[in-house]
C-alpha positions as CSV (number, residue, x, y, z in Angstrom):
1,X,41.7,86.3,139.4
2,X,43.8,83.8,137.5
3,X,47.2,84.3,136.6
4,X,48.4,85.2,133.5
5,X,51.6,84.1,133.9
6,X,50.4,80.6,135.4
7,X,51.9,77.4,133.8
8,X,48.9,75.1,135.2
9,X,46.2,77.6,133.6
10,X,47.9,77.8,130.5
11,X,48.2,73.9,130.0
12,X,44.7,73.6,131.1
13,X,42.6,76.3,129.0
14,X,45.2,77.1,126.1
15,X,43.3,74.4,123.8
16,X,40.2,76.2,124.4
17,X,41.1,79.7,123.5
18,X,44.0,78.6,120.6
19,X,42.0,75.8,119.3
20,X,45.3,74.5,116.6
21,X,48.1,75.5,119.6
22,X,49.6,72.1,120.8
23,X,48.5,70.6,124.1
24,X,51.0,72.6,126.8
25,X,52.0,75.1,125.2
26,X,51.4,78.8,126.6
27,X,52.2,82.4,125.5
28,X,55.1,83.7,126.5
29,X,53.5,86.7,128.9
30,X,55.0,90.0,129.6
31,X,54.3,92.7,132.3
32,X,52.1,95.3,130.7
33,X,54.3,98.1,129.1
34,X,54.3,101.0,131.5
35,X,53.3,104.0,130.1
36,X,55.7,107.1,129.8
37,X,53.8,110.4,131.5
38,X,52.4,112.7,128.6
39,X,54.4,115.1,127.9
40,X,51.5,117.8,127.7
41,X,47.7,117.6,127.9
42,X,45.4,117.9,125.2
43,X,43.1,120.8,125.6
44,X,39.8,121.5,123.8
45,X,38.8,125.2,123.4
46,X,35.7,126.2,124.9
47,X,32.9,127.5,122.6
48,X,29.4,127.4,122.9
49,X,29.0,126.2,119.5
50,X,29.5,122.2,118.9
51,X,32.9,121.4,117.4
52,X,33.0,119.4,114.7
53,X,33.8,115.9,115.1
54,X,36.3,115.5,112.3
55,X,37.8,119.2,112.9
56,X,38.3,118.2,116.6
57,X,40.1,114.8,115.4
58,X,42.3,116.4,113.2
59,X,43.3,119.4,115.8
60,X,44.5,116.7,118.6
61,X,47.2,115.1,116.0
62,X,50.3,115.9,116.4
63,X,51.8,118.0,114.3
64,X,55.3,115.7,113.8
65,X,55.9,112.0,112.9
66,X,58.6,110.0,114.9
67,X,60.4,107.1,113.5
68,X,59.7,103.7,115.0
69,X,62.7,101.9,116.3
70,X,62.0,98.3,116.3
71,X,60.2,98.2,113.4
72,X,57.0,98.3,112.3
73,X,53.4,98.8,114.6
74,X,51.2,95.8,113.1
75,X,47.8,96.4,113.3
76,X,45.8,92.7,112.3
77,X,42.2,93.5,111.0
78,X,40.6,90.6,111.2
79,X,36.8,91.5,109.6
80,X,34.8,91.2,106.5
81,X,32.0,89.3,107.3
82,X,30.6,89.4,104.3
83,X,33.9,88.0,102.3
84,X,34.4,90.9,100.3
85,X,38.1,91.1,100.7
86,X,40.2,93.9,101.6
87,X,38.9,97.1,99.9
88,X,42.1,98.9,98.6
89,X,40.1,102.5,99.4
90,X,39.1,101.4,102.9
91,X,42.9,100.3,104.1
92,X,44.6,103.3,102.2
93,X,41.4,105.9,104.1
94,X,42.2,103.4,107.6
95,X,46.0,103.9,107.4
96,X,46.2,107.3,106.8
97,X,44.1,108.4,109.8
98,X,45.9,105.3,112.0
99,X,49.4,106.7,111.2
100,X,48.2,110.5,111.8
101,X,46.8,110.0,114.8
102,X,49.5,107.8,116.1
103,X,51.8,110.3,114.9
104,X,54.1,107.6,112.9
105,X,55.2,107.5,109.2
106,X,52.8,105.6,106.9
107,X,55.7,102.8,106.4
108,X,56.0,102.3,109.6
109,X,52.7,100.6,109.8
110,X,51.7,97.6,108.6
111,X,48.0,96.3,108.0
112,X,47.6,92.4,108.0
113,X,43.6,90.9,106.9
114,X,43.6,87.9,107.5
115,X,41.5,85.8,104.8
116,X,37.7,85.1,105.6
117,X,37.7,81.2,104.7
118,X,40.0,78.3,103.1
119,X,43.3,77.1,103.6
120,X,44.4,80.8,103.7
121,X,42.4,81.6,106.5
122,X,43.7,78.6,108.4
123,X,48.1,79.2,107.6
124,X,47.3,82.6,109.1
125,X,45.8,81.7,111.8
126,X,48.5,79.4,112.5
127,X,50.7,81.3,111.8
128,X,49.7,84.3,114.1
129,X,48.8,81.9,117.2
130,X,52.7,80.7,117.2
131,X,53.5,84.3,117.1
132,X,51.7,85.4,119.9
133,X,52.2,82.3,122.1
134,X,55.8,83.2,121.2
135,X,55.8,86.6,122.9
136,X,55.3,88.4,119.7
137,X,52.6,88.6,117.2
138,X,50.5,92.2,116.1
139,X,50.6,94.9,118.0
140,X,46.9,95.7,117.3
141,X,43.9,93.5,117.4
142,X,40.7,94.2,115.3
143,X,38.7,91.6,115.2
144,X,35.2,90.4,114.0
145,X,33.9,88.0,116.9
146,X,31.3,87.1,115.2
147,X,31.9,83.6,114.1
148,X,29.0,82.9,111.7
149,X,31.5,82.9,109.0
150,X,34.3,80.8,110.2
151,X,34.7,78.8,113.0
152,X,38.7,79.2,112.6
153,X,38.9,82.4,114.8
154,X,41.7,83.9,116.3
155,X,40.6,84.0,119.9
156,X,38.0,81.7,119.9
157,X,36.7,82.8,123.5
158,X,37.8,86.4,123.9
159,X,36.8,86.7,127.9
160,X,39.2,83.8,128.2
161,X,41.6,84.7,126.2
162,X,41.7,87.9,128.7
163,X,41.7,85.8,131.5
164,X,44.8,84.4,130.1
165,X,46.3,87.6,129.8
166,X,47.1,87.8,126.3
167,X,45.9,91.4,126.2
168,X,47.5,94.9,127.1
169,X,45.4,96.4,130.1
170,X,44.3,100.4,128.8
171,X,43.2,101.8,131.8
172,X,46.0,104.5,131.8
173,X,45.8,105.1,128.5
174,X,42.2,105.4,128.5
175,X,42.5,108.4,131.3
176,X,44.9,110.9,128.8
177,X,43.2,109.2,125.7
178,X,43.5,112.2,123.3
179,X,40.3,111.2,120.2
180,X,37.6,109.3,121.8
181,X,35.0,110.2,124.2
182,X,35.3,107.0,126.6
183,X,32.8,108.7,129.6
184,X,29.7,108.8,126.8
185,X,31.0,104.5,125.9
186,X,28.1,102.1,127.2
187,X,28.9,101.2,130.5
188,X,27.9,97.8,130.6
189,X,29.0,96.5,127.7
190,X,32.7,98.0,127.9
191,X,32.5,96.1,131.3
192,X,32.5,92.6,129.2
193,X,36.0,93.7,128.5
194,X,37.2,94.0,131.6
195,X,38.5,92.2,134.4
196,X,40.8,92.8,138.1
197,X,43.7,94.0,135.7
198,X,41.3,96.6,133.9
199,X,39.9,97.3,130.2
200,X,41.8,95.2,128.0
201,X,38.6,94.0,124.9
202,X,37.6,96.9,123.9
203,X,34.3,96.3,122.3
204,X,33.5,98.4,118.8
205,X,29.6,97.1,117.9
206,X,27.3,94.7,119.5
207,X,23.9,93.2,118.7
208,X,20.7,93.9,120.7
209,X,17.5,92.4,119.0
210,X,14.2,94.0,118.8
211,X,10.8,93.9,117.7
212,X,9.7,97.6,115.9
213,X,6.3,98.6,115.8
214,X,4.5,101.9,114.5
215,X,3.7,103.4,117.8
216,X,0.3,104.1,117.7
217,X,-0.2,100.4,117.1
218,X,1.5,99.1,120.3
219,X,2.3,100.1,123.4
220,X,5.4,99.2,125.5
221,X,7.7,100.4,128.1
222,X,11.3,98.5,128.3
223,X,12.0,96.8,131.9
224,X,15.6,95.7,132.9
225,X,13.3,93.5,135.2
226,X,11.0,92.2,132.7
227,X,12.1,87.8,132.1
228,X,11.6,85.6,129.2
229,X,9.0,84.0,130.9
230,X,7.1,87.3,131.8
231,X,7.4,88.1,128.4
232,X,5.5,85.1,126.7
233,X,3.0,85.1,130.0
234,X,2.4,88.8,128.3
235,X,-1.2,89.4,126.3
236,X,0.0,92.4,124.7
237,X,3.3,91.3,123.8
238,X,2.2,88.3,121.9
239,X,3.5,89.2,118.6
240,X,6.9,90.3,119.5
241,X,7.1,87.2,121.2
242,X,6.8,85.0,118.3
243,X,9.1,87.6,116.0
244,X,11.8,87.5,118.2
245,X,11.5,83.6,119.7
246,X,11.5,82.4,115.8
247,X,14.8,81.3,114.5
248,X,13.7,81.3,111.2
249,X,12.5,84.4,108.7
250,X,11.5,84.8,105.3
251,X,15.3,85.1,104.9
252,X,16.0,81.6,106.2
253,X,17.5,80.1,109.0
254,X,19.2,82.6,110.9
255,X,19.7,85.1,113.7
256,X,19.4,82.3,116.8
257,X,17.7,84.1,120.1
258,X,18.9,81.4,122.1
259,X,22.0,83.1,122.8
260,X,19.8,86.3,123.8
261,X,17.2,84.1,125.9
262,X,20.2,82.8,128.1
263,X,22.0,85.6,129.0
264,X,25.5,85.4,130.6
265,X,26.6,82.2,129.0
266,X,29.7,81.3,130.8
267,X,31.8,81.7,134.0
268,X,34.8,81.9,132.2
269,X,37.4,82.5,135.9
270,X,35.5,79.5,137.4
271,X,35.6,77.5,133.8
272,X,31.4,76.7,134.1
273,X,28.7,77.1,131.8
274,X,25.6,79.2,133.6
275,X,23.1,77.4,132.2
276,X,21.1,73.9,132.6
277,X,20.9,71.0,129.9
278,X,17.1,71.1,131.0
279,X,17.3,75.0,130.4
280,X,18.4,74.6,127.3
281,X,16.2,71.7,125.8
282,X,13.1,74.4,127.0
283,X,14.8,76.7,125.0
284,X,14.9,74.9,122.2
285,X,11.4,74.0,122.1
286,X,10.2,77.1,122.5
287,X,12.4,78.1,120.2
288,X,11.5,75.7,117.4
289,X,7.2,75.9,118.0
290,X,7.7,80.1,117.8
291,X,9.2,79.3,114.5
292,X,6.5,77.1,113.5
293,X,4.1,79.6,114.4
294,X,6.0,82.4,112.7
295,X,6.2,80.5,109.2
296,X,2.3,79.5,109.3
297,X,0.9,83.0,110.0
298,X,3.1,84.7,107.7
299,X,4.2,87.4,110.0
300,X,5.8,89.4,107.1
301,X,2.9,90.3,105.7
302,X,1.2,91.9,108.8
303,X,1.3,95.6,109.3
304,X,4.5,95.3,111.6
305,X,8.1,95.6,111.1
306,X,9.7,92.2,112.0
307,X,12.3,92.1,114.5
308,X,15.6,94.1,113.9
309,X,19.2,94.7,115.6
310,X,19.4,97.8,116.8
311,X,21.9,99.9,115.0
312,X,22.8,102.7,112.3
313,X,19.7,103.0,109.9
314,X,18.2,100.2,111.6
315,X,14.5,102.0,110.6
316,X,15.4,102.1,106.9
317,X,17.2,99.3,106.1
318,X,14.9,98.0,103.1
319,X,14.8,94.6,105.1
320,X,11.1,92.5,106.1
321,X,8.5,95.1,106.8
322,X,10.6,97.8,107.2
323,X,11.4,101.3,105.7
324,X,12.9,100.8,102.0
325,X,16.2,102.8,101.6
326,X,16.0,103.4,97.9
327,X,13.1,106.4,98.7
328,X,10.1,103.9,98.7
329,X,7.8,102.6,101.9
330,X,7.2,99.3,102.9
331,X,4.0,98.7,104.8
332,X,2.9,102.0,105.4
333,X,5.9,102.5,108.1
334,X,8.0,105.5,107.4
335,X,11.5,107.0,109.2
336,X,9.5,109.2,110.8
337,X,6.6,107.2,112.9
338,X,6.8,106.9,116.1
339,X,8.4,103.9,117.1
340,X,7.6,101.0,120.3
341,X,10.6,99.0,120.9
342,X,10.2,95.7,122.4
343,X,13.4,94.0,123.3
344,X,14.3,90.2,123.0
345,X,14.0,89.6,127.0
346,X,16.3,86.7,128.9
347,X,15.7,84.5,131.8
348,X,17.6,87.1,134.5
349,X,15.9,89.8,133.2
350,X,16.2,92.6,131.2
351,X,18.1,91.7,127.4
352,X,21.2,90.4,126.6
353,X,23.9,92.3,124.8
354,X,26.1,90.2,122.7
355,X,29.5,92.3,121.2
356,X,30.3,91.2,117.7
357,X,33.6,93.1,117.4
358,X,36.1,94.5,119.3
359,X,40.1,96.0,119.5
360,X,42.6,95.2,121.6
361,X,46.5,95.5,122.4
362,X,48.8,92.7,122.6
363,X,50.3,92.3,126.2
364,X,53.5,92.2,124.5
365,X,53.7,95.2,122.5
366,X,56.8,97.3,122.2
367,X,54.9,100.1,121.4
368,X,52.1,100.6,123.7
369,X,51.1,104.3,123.3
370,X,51.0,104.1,119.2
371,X,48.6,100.9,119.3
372,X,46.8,102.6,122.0
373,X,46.3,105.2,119.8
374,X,44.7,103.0,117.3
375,X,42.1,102.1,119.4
376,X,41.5,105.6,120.8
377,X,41.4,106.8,117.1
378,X,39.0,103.9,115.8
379,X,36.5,104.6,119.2
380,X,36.1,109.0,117.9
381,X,33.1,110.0,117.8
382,X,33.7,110.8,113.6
383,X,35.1,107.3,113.2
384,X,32.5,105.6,114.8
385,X,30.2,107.6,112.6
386,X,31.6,107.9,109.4
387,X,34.8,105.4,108.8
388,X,34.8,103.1,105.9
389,X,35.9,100.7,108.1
390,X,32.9,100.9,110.8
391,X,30.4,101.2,107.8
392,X,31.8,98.1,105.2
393,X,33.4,96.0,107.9
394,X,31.7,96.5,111.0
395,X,28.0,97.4,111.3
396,X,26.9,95.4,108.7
397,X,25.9,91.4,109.2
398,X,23.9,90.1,106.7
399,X,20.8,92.6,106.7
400,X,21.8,93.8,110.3
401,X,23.3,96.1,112.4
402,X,25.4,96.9,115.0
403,X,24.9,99.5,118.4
404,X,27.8,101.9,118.0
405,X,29.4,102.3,122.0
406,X,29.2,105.8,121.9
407,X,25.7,106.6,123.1
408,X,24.7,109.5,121.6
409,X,25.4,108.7,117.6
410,X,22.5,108.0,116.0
411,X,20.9,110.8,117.6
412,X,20.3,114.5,115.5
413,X,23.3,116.2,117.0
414,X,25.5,113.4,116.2
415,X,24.2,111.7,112.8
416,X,25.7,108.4,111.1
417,X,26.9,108.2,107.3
418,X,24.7,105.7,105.9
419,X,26.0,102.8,104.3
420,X,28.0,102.5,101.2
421,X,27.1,106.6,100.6
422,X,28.0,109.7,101.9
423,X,24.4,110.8,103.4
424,X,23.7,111.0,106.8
425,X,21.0,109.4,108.9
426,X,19.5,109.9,112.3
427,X,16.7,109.1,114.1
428,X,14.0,111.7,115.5
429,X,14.1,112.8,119.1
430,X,11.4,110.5,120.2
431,X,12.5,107.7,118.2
432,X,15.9,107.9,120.1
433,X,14.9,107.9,123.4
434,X,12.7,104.7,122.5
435,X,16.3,103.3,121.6
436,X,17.7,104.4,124.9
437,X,14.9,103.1,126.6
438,X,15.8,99.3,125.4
439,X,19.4,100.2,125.6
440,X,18.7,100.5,129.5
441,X,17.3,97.5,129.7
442,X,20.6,95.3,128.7
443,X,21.6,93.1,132.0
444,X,23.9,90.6,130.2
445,X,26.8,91.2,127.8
446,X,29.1,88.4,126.2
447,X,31.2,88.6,123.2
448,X,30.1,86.1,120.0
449,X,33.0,83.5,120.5
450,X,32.6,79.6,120.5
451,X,29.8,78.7,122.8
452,X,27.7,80.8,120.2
453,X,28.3,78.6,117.1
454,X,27.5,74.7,119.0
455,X,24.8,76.8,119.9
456,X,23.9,77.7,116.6
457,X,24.7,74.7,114.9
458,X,22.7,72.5,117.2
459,X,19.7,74.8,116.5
460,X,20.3,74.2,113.2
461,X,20.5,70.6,113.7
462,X,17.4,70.7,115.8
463,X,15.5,72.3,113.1
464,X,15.9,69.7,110.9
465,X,15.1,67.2,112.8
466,X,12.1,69.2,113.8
467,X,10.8,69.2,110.5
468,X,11.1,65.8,109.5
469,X,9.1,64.8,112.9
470,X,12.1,63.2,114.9
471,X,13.5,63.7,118.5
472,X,16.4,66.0,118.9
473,X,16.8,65.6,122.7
474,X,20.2,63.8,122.1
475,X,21.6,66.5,119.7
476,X,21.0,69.2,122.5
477,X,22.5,67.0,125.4
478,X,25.5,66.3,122.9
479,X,25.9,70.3,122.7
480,X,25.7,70.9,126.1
481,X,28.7,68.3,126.6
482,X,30.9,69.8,123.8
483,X,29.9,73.1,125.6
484,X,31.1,71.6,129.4
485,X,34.3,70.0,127.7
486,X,35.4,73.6,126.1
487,X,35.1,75.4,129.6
488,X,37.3,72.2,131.1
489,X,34.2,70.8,133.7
């Protein structure tokens, strides 16, 4: 594995991951803060009835507040995808469980959101990216990875930003955590996040397309074996193909499945891109007729849902074909069908999981067990499911969602708070083992970061040019080479 602390490395992949950090520059690394033995374990009482989620929370806080001696923790949240600003009742309901559970007075933690867009946006990020490269910077990452909404992000390749070693490994922390229930976390996707030194990005959602059909309509079993090329050679699976190969809905341009089709998009510790130029102009193509095909037969007015991301209230969203959420029924499909579930499937096989958020601790941190405690605090079971900040901030994109890690939410002994309200949804015990099932079949998992938007802005670009009857080999063999330059090949 690479060095962290290596001079070479930083001069030569710094540019990628701190896009506005001058040429040979690097951050000024630390060990990783030990961490000081526990002075007593945490023990749950044994009842046969389920605790509470909330009730357990609250019972594992300790009981005192100690000051902080080198000032505040700084926690940067770095979300919103939808630009609506920093809700006042969100950051006052986020700090008052952070600083409980950390066990530290509310002034002794400071909340930074950065800006969504503009010049703001930009003296932040500046700002914070001579922090950290200084050896300082926020004690706390939370961070939307997503990029669809700025292409000024912090870390704008968060495997290689690990790589680097910008990021606290948790691995001790993890074993004595105190809130969160990291054994029931999916596996393979907490794996993105880790490397030789251990869990350092810990992921909060991610995004794992799917087309929904009333059961008793279609017929389906998920394969982690099943390709993208067994999948369109499929009879049966026709439709799905064409719902989740378009890149274009009723909605608009949107939702690219390139990035799902490919898979593992990068060796980021060998700096080389895993795919062809030839794979990708294929891609496209198929991308761009599926599209075609979707917009001239109308697939939203068929008796199918379209394609979704699976995620909290996924099956009542009030989105194309689907459930309504305000009491009504769209199509004839209600919450309580049985569902098939036919994931988006990539060239290696199986589907591709691709993290849209995640939290992590700065390498540098002088306080390693309170920011720790953060993360252990936002990954409860009850914060996952109910938080302000998981429901405004996190699981929402546009009209989709996110998969919480914990795998047993969404299920009926651990229900979700619905958006914006204070109901709670869950699926039906057959409908959630249909979400296991495609659950089981992710192989790849990346996090949203850089390659992801020349991706989607040469689909975009390829659209266009689709559409007005003109080649658009060049634009993809231009994207491939901005992709090659930004892994250094």
């Amino acid at each position: 594995m690479k060095k962290a602390v290596s001079v070479f490395l930083a001069v030569l992949m710094i540019a990628a991951v701190f896009s506005g950090c001058a040429e040979g520059s690097k951050p000024v690394l630390q060990e990783p803060a030990v961490k000081e033995p526990a002075v007593q374990e945490s023990s749950k009482p044994e009842s046969s009835e389920p605790e509470s989620p909330v009730q357990t929370l609250i019972e594992h806080m300790p009981a005192e507040k100690k000051p902080l001696r080198h000032g505040p923790l700084r926690v940067l949240v770095d979300l919103d995808p939808k630009g609506l600003g920093a809700n006042e009742a969100t950051l006052d309901d986020l700090k008052w469980w952070v600083t409980a559970a950390a066990g530290i007075e509310e002034e002794d933690c400071v909340f930074e959101w950065i800006p969504t867009k503009g010049a703001a946006r930009d003296t932040a990020i500046d700002r914070l990216r001579t922090e950290i490269m200084s050896g300082e910077g926020p004690d706390v990452f939370i961070v939307q990875s997503d990029l669809v909404y700025s292409d000024n992000a912090l870390f704008q390749m968060p495997e290689k930003a690990m790589e680097l070693g910008f990021f606290l490994p948790l691995d001790e922390y993890i074993e004595s955590a105190e809130y969160a229930e990291w054994d029931k976390f999916t596996e393979i996707v907490m794996e993105a996040g880790r490397n030789e030194e251990g869990q350092q990005l810990v992921p909060l959602t991610y995004m794992l397309p799917a087309a929904m059909y009333r059961k008793s309509d279609v017929r389906h079993t998920p394969s982690q074996q099943m390709t993208w090329e067994e999948m369109q050679n499929a009879e049966e699976l026709q439709d799905a193909v064409v719902r989740l190969g378009a890149g274009y809905t009723s909605f608009g341009y949107e939702d690219d499945p390139i990035e799902f089709i490919l898979g593992d998009l990068a060796d980021y510790e060998n700096e080389t891109l895993l795919f062809t130029d030839e794979e990708l102009y294929i891609h496209v193509t198929e991308i761009l007729e599926y599209t075609e095909e979707y917009l001239e037969k109308k697939y939203a007015e068929k008796r199918y849902c379209t394609k979704t991301h699976l995620g909290a209230g996924f099956n009542n969203d009030g989105g194309e074909g689907t459930y309504s959420n305000n009491g009504g029924i769209m199509n004839g499909l209600t919450e309580n069908d049985p569902l098939t579930l036919v994931p988006l499937y990539s060239d290696d096989g199986g589907s591709t999981a691709v993290i849209t958020s995640f939290a992590a601790v700065n390498r540098n941190t002088r306080y390693p067990e309170e920011a720790f405690k953060v993360i252990d605090l936002l990954m409860s079971t009850s914060r996952q499911a109910n938080s302000d900040l998981f429901h405004q901030f996190i699981y929402p994109k546009m009209d989709y969602k996110g998969m919480p890690l914990h795998e047993d939410l969404m299920s009926g002994q651990y229900t979700m708070r619905e958006n914006y309200t204070q109901d709670h949804w869950s699926l039906t015990d057959e409908n959630f083992e249909a979400v296991c099932a495609v659950r089981d079949t992710i192989s790849n998992v990346h996090f949203t970061g850089a390659l992801d938007i020349v991706l989607e802005s040469m689909m975009r670009d390829c659209f266009k040019a689709y559409k007005n009857g003109e080649d658009y080999t060049q634009i993809v063999l231009d994207a491939y080479s901005t992709m090659k330059k930004m892994m250094g090949e």
